[in-house]
N, C-alpha and C positions, 0 to 999 in steps of 0.2 A: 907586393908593391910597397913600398918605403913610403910611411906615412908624410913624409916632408913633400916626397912627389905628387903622393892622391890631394895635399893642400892646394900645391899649384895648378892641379887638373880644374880640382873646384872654385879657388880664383879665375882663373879663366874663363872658364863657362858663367861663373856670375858678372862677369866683364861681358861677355859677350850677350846677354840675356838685358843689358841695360842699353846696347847700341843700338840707338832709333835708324828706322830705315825711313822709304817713303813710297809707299806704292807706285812705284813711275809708269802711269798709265799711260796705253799703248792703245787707247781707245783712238780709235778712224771715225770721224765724226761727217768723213764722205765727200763726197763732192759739192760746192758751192757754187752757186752764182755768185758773177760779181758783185762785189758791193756789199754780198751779203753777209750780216755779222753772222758771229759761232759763239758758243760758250763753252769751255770747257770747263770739266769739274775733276778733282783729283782728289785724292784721300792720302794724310800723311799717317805713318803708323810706326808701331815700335818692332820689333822682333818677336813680340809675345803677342803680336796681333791688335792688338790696343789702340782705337783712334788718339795721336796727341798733336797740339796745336803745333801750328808752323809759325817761324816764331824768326827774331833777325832781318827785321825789313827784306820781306822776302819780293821776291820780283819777278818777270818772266821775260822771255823774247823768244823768235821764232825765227828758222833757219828755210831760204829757200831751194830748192830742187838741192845740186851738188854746192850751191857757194856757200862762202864759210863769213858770210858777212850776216850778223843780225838785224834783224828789223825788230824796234822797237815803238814805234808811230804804227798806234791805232791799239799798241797791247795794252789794257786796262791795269789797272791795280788789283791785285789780289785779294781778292774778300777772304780771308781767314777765318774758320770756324761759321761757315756760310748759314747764315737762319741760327744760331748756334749753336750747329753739331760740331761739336769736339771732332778737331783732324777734318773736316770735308771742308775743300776749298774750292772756288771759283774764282777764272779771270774769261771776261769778254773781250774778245778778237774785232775790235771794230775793221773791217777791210775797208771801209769805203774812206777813211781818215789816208790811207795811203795806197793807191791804187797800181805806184809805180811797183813797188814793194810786191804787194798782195795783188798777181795781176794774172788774169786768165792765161789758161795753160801750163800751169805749174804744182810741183806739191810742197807742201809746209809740213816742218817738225818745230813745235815749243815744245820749251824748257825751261824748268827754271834757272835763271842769272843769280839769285842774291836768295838767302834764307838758310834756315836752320834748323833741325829737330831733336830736342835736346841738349844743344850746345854744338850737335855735328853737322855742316856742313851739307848740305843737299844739293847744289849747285852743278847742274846738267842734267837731274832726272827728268825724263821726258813727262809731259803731261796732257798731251795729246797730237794730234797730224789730221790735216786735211788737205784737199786740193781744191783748187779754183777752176770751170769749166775743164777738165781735162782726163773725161771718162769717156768712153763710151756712150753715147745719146741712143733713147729708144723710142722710134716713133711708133705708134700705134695706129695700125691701119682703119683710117674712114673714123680716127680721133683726132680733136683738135689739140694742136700742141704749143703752150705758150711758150717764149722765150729759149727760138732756136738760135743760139748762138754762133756768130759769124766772124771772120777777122778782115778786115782791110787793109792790104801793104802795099808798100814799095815793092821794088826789085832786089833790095837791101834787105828785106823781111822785117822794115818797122813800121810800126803799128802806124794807122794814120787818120786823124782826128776831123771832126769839122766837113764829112763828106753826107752826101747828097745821094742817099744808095739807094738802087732799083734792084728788084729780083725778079728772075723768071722761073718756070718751073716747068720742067717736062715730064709727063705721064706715060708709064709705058710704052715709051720711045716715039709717043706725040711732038707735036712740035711746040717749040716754047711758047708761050704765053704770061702774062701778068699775074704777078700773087697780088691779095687780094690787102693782105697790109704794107704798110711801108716799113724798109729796116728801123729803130731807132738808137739812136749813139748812147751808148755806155762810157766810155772812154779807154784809151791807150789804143784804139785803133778797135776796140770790140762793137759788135753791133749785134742789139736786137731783135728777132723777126717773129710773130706770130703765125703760125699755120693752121687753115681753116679744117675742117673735116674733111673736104669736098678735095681740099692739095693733098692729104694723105691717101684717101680714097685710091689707091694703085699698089702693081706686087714690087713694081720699082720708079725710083724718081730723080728727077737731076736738077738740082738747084743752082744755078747762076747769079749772082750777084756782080753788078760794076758801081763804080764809082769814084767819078774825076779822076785823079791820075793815079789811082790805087790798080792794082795787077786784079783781074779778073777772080774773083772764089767761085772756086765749082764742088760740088759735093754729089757724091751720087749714093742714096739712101734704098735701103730695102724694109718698106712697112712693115713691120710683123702682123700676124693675125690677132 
């Protein structure tokens, strides 16, 4: 090989050995109740592994289910070199600052919008994803379960606020009767409900909810053991 060439092999690679990357954490921090804030934390670094600071007024926002609009009401400021560890960063997720935005039934991707490592650019690395009520619930049978979450629409399927909601609950194809708390409003049309022991206590259940001119919710649930 022609020494002029093994030069340029070895510029290269010393080029490449200086270009900061940034961990773009892919950490699922899970599902969320409304309202409820998140923190995420990320680590930026070099190619040679090396924590180094984030650096260029660096900033974040967060992308909901498929739209390609940001939300940035409620994303905090980036704490840079967090407690002072070199490269490890924190931004807290207030949801409850924008509820339209950050609103049950959906999932979130942030990323950063603004910053830099090294002088390059970082701008889209993801730094964390979560969802808002929109997993899976698991009741435990003849446990009490707080904060079963409900929705109240229209006919339209929008959310509907300011209601007055009663629930029933059917026991192993018993007939309905009264749960024993009242739903309470969260907001965008979400509501509340706690379940006692005695409501899960069955191997199947059907939960009813009305309220004022919202469409009936019905769910039908299977305790687990």
């Amino acid at each position: 090989m022609r020494r002029t060439n093994v030069k340029r092999i070895f510029l290269i690679l010393s080029l490449l050995l200086l270009l900061p990357i940034v961990a773009h954490s892919q950490t699922n921090y899970g599902d969320l109740s409304p309202s409820q804030p998140i923190d995420l934390f990320f680590t930026t670094i070099t190619t040679t592994g090396a924590p180094t600071t984030l650096s260029g007024s660096p900033a974040a926002d967060c992308y909901k289910d498929n739209n390609t609009t940001q939300g940035t009401t409620g994303v905090g400021a980036i704490d840079v070199d967090f407690d002072g560890v070199t490269g490890f960063n924190h931004v807290r997720i207030t949801t409850a600052s924008d509820t339209t935005f950050f609103s049950a039934g959906s999932n979130f991707v942030c990323k950063l919008s603004a910053g830099t490592v090294g002088g390059t650019p970082v701008v889209g690395y993801i730094i964390g994803n979560f969802s808002i009520a929109n997993r899976t619930v698991t009741i435990r049978k003849g446990l009490a379960m707080s904060n079963f979450y409900i929705r109240m629409t229209n006919a339209a399927g929008v959310g509907l606020t300011g209601l007055s909601v009663s629930c029933q609950k059917s026991l192993d194809g018993a007939a309905l009767s009264g749960m024993t708390n009242t739903p309470v409003e969260i907001g965008s049309g979400i509501y509340k409900l706690n379940l006692t022991a005695a409501e899960t206590t069955a191997n199947s259940m059907a939960v009813l909810c009305t309220g004022g001119s919202a469409l009936p919710f019905v769910v039908f649930l299977t305790p687990e053991q």
